[in-house]
C-alpha positions as CSV (number, residue, x, y, z in Angstrom):
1,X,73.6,21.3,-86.4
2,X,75.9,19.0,-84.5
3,X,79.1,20.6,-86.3
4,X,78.0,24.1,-85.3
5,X,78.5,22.8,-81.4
6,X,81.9,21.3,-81.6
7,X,85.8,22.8,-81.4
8,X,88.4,22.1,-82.6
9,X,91.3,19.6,-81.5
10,X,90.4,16.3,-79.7
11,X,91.0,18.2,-76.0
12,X,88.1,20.1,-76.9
13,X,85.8,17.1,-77.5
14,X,81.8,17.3,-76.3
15,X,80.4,14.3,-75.1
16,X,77.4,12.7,-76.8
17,X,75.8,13.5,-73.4
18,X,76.4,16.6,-73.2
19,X,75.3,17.2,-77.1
20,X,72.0,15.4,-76.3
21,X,71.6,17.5,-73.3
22,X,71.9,20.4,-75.8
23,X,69.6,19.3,-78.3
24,X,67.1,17.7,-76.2
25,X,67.6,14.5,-77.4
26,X,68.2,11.2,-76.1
27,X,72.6,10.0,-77.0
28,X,71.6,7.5,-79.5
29,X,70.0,10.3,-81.8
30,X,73.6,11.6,-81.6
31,X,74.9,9.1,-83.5
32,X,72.6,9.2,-86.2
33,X,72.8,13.1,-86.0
34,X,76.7,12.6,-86.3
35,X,76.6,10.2,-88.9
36,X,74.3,12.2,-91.3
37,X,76.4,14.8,-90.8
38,X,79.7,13.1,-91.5
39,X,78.1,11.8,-94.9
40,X,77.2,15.1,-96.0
41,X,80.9,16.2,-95.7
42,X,81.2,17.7,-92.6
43,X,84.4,16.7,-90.5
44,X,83.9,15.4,-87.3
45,X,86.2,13.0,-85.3
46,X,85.2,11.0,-82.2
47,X,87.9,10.1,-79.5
48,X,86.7,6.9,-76.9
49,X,89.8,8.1,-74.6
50,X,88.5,8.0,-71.2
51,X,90.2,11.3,-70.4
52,X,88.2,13.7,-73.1
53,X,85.9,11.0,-75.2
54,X,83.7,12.7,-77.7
55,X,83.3,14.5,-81.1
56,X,85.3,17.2,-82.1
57,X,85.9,18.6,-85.2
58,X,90.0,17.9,-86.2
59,X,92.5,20.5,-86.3
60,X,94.7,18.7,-88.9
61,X,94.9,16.3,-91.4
62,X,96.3,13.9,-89.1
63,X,94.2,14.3,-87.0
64,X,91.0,13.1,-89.6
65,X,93.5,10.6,-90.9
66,X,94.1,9.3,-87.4
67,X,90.8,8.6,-87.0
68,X,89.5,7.0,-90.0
69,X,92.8,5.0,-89.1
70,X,90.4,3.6,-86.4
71,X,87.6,3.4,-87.8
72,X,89.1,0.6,-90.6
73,X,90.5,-1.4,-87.7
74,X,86.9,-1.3,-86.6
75,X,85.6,-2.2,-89.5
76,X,88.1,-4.7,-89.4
77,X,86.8,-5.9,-86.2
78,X,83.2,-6.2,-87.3
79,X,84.2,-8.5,-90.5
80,X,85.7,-10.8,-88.2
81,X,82.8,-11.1,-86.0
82,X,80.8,-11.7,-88.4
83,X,82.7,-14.2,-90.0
84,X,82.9,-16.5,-87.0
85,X,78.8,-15.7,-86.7
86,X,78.5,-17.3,-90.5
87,X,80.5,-20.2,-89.1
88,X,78.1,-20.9,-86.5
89,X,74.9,-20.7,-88.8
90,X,76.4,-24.2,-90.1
91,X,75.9,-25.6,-86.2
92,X,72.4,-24.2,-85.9
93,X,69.3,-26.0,-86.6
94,X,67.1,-24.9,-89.6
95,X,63.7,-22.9,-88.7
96,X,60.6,-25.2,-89.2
């Protein structure tokens, strides 16, 4: 569904607005849509540059390996905060 809409090479990304718009559906379903998607083997990329953010589907292998690049430094990210959120359950009363 959502791979069928996109082109190829991050300068031809769509916006999840613009694929909600599309679909009829609100951006968050987007996600979900994308991520279904992706699971079932379909290759989709997402760029957050400010310039042309969006999905696109990537024209090379470096371009897939680029992103999944970023997605482990977000997954990185993630582990950290919730690390130091584990470290605060120690400071926090228990629930009566």
């Amino acid at each position: 569904m959502i791979f069928e809409m996109l082109d190829t090479g991050e300068g031809n990304a769509r916006t999840a607005r613009e694929l909600a718009k599309l679909l009829g559906v609100d951006r968050r379903a987007i996600s979900s849509l994308v991520e279904r998607e992706r699971r079932a083997g379909k290759p989709i990329c997402a760029t957050c540059d400010s310039k042309a953010p969006g999905y696109f589907i990537p024209a090379t292998r470096a371009d897939m390996e680029r992103y999944c690049g970023q997605l482990q430094h977000r997954a990185g990210e993630i582990f950290k905060t919730r690390a130091a959120c584990l470290e605060t359950l120690d400071s926090l009363p228990a629930a009566e």
